[in-house]
N, C-alpha and C positions, 0 to 999 in steps of 0.2 A: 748761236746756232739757230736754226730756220726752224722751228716747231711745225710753221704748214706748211706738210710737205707729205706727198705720197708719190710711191714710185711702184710703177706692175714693172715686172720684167719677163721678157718675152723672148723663146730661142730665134726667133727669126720676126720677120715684118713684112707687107705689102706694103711699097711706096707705090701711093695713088698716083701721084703727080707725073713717075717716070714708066709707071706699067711693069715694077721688077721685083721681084725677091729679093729680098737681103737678107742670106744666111747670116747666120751669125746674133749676137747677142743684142737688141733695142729694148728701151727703157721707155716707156711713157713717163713723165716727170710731170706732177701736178704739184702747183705749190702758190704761195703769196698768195691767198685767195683773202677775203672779205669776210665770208661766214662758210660752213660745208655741215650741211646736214643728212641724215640719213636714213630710208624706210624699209621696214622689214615690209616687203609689198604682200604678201602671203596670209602677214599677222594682224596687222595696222595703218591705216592710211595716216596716221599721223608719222609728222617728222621728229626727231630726235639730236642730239647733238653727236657728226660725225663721233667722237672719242666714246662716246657711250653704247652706239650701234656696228661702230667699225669691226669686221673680221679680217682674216688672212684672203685673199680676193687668188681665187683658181682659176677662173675665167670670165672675161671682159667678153659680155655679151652682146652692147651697144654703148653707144657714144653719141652725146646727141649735147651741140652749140647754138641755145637759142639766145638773142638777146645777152643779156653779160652773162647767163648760165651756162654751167659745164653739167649735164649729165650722166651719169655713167649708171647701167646695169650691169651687176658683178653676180656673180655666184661664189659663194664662198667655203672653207673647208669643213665648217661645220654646219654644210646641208642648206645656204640659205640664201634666198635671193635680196639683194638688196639695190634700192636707189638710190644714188648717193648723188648728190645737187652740192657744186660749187657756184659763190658770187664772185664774181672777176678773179678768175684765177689766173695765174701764168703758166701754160702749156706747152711742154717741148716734146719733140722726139729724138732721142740720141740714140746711135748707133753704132 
């Protein structure tokens, strides 16, 4: 079993690429990554080890590919903003 692995799911998605809505159920799949760490931006500018700061993620606020990093600002269910930095991860969109 794949241990890195995180997956949002989401009722619906903007595909950039074709300009359209896709009702219906998309999945961001984040996984196989390197290292994934994570900051309470609010609390601490230091990083933490994803499993130790990870929440239930409500809403994907940004998304940001720089370099082999995967960025994500999340909001979570117990009130908290978090950064979460993947190292070469492998990124899908399913729908």
């Amino acid at each position: 079993m794949d241990q890195k692995r995180l997956e949002i799911h989401f009722t619906g998605c903007w595909e950039l690429a074709t300009q359209h809505y896709h009702e219906g159920p998309c999945y961001l799949v984040i996984h196989q990554w390197h290292a994934a760490h994570c900051q309470e931006e609010a609390v601490s500018k230091r990083f933490i080890p994803l499993e130790q700061g990870m929440g239930i993620v409500s809403l994907l606020l940004a998304i940001t590919w720089v370099d082999e990093q995967l960025e994500l600002i999340v909001h979570t269910l117990d009130n908290r903003y978090l950064l979460l930095r993947f190292t070469q991860p492998r990124v899908e969109v399913i729908r």
